[in-house]
N, C-alpha and C positions, 0 to 999 in steps of 0.2 A: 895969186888970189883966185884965179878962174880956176887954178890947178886943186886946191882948196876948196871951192866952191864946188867944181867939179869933182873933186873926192868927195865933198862932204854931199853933194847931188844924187852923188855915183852911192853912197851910204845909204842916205835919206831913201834911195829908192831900191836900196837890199832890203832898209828895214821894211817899207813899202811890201815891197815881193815877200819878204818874211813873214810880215801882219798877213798879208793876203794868202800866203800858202801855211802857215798856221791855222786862219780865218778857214781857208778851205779844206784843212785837215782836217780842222774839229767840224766842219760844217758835212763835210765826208764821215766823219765818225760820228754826227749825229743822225745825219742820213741813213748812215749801214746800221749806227741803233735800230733808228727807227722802222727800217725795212725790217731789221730781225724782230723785231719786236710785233712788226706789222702780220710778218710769215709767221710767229708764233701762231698770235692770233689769229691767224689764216687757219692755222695748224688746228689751232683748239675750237676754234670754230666748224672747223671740220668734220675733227672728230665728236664735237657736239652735235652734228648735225648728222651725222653716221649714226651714234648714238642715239639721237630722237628715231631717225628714222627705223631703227630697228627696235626703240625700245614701240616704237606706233605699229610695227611690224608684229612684233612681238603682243601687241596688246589685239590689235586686228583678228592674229592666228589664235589667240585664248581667247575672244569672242568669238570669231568664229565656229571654235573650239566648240564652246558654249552653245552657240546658236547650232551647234550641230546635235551636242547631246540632249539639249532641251526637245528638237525635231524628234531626232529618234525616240526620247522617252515619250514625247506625246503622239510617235507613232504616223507622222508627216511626212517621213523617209527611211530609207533603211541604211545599211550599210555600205551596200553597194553601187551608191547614186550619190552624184555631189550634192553640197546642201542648195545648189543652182535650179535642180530639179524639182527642189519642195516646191507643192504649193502654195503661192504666198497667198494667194486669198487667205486659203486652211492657215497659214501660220498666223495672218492679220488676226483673222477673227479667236485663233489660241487668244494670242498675248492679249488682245482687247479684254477678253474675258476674263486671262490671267492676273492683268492690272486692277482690274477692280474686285476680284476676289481678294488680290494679294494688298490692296491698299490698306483696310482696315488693320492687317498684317504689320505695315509698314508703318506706323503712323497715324490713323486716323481711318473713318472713314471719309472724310474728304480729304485725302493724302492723295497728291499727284504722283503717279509712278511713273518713274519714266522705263523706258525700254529694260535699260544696262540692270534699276535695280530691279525689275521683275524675273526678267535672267538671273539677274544673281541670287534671287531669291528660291525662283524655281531649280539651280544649277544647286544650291544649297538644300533643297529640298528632295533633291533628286537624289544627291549623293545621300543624303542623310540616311532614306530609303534603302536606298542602295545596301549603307553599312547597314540597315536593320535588315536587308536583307539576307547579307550575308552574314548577320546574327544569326539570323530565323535557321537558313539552311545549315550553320554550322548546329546550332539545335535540332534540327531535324533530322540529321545528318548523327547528333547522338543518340537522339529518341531511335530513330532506326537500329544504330547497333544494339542499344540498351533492348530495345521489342526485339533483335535477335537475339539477343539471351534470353529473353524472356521467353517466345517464341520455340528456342531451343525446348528451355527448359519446359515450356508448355506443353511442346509435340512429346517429349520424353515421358513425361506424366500421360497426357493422351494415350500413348502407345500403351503405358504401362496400365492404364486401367480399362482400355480395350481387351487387352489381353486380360486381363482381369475379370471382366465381362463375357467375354466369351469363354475363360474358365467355368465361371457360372449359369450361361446358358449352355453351354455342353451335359455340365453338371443336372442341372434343371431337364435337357432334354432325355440325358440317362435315366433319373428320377420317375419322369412320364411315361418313359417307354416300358419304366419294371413295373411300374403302378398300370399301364395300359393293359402289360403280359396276365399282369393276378387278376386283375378285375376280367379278362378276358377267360381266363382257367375260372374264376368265381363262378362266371354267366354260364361256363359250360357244365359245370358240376351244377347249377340250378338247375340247365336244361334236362340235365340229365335224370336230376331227382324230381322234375314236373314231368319230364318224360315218360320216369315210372311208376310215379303219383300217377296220371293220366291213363297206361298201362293197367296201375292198378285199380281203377274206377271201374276201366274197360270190363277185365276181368269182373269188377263186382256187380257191373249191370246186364254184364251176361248170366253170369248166375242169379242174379234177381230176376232175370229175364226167363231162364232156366227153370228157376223154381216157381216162378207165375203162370208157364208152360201147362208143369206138372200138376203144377195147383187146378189149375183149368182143367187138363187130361182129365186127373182124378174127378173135380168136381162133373166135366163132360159124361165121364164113364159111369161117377154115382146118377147122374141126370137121365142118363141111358138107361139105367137098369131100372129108375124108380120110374120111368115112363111107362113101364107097363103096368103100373098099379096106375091110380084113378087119383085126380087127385084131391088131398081129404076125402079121398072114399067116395067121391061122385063123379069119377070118371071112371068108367071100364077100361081093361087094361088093351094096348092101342097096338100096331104091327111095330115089331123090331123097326127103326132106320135104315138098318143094314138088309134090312128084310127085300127080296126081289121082287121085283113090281111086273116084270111082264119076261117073253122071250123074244127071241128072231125068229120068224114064219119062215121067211123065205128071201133071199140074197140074189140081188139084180144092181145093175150098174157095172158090171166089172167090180162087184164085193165091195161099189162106195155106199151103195141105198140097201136099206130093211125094211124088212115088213112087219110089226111089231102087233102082237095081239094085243094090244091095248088100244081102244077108238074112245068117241067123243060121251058114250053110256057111262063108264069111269072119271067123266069130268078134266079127260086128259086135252090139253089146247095146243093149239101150235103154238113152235117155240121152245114149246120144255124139252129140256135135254137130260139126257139120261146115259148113265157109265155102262161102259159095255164091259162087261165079266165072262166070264168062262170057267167051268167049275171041275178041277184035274180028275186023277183015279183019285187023289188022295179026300177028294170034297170040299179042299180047298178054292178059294172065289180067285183069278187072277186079273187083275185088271188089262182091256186092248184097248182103251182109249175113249171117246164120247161121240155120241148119237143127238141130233137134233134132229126134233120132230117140223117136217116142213110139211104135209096135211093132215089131216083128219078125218074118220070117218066114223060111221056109227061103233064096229066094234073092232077095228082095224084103224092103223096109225103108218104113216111112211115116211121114216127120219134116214139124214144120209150120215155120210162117218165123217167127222172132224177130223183131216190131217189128210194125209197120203192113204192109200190102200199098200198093207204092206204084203205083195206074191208071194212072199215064203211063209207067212201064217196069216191066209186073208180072214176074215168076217165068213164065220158061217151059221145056216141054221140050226136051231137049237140055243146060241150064247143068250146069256141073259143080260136082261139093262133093268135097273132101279136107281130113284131118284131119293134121299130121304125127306126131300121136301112134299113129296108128291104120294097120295095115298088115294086106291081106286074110291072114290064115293064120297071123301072126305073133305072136311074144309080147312085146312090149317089153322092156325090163329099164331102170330109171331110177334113180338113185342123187341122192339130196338131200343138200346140201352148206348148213351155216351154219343161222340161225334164220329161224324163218317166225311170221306174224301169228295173231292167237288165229280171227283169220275164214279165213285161210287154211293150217292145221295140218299139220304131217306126219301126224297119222291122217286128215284130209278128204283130201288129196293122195292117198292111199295106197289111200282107200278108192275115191275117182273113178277111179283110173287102175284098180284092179280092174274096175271096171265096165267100164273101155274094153278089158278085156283085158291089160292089163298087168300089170309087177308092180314093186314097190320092192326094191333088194335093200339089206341091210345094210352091205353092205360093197364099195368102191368097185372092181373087178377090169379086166381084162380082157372079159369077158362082158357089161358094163353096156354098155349102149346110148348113154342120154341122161345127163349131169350137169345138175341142175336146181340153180343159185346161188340162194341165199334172199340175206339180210344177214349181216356181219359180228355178232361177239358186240358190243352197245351199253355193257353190263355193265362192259367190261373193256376200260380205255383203249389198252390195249397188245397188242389183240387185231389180227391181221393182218387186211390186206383178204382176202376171198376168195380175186381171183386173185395171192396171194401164198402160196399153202396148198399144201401136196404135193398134194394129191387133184386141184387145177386141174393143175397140171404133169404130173401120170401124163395124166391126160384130154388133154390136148394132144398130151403124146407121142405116146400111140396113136391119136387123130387119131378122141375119140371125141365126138361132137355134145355143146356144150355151151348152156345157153340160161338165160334170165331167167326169174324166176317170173312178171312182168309177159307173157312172150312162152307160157307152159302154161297161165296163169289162165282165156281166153275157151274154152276147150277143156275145162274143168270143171266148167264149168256145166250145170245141168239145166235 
């Protein structure tokens, strides 16, 4: 019975130990579940936690990202400096300002921004930029080649109507220069035919000059000859002009001074000057040059010689001297026609021919002796020649001596 009880003891406490190592099998295999089950979860929690941390990692580096390129675009840092470096004052007072521009943006104007969406909005703004930027240049970038063909073709055209233009001012300068050449040949061939025009004036005012000469001569030599008739017959007939007035006495000075038989009884004055002559075998009168009278005396006169004494044919006695101004006893009477020079005046004329005894009269008569021609008025285009003037034609008629100023000048001299 014990042996029984004792087996069935000995039983009881296998099944005992059985329950209990069963018990602790499965208490073991809910254990080791529950560990593996725990180290999963370890596992996955882990790897959730690697996970966060790098997706926070990850999200940090893309804000920071951000907060870099937002600095840089607003010019708070550059490339080469961490975003550690920015000034955050300068970046405070950016975003400050950025939130409230961008809030109305966002939502409202009393829309609250926070940081993340003003970044985000700026970082979207930026790139947006961005791409329009590199819209812009890739357009600007065709507008360039496009204005290089343009450009090409502009400079080619340019070229071509450069050259084009300066075909035609070449042309144009050619033009000028054949137009410059004729008009120049023109000018010469004018000058040439005013030249001879000019020439041929010359020529015609010398022979008018020529022929006013002769006209004069003539008229002079018919005035000459009719002088010795009277005039209208109540004047008796008077001495040649050419007629000799006195001789040489007697020669002193070294053959400068004369002694002239003509004194102060013949109305002779100092002053008058008279031609000295000399008369050949042939009877011919030769002219030696002129005699001025420097005293006076009753019937004796002492003039010296104008010019040099010439020792190979000096001044001797015997030569004669006549003045046609100057007649022994007589009183001239002369009448001046036309204008005279400021050296040679109607009061000089007037006052020298006093000296020689003469006189001027006002007014041109009968009783006038000599007509003495000056010039015509210069003044006055339409002023007649001399001898086309009454006063020449009265004097002609009565056949009274007419003469040049050129022919009474050497006679006035002192």
């Amino acid at each position: 019975m014990n042996d029984v009880l004792r087996t069935r003891s000995q039983a009881g406490n296998a099944m005992v130990w059985a329950i209990v190592f069963a018990i602790l099998f499965l208490a073991s295999g809910f254990v080791a579940y529950a560990l593996s089950s725990d180290i999963a979860r370890a596992n996955d929690a882990e790897v959730a936690a690697k996970a966060a941390l790098q997706a926070e990692k990850d999200a940090r580096t893309s804000d920071l990202e951000a907060k870099l390129e937002i600095s840089r675009a607003t010019g708070f840092r550059d490339d080469a400096n961490d975003f550690s470096d920015t000034s955050v004052e300068a970046i405070n007072t950016f975003i400050a300002s950025a939130k409230t521009e961008l809030g109305p943006a966002l939502g409202g104007p009393d829309t609250k921004v926070t940081l993340d969406k003003a970044a985000a909005e700026l970082l979207k703004r930026v790139r947006t930029l961005k791409t329009a930027l590199a819209q812009a240049e890739a357009d600007v970038k065709a507008a360039n080649d496009r204005a290089g063909l343009s450009s090409s073709s502009v400079n080619d055209t340019e070229a071509r109507y450069k050259q084009e233009v300066a075909d035609l001012t070449q042309q144009l300068q050619d033009e000028q220069d054949r137009a410059a050449a004729q008009a120049q040949a023109d000018q010469d061939r004018i000058d040439e035919l005013l030249a001879k025009n000019s020439a041929e004036e010359d020529r015609r005012r010398v022979a008018e000059d020529e022929r006013d000469s002769q006209a004069v001569a003539a008229a002079k030599s018919k005035a000459t000859d009719a002088a010795l008739l009277s005039s209208l017959g109540a004047k008796v007939a008077v001495v040649e002009p050419e007629a000799i007035d006195g001789k040489v006495l007697e020669v002193s000075g070294n053959g400068s001074m004369a002694f002239l038989d003509i004194g102060g009884r013949d109305g002779l004055k100092r002053g008058t000057r008279f031609e000295l002559l000399r008369r050949g075998l042939d009877g011919k009168l030769t002219a030696r040059g002129f005699l001025t009278v420097e005293t006076v005396e009753s019937d004796l006169a002492m003039a010296s010689l104008d010019g040099d004494v010439n020792v190979f044919d000096p001044m001797l006695p015997g030569d004669l001297v006549r003045n046609p101004h100057f007649d022994r006893g007589e009183n001239k009477r002369y009448f001046l026609l036309g204008e005279f020079p400021l050296t040679t005046s109607r009061e000089f004329i007037g006052q020298r021919l006093d000296d020689l005894g003469a006189s001027v009269d006002d007014t041109l008569s009968v009783g006038t002796d000599v007509l003495v021609l000056g010039s015509k008025n210069l003044s006055d285009e339409f002023a007649p020649e001399l001898t086309e003037t009454e006063e020449y034609a009265f004097a002609t008629k009565v056949g009274m001596r007419i003469m040049r100023l050129a022919d009474l000048k050497p006679f006035l001299r002192y």
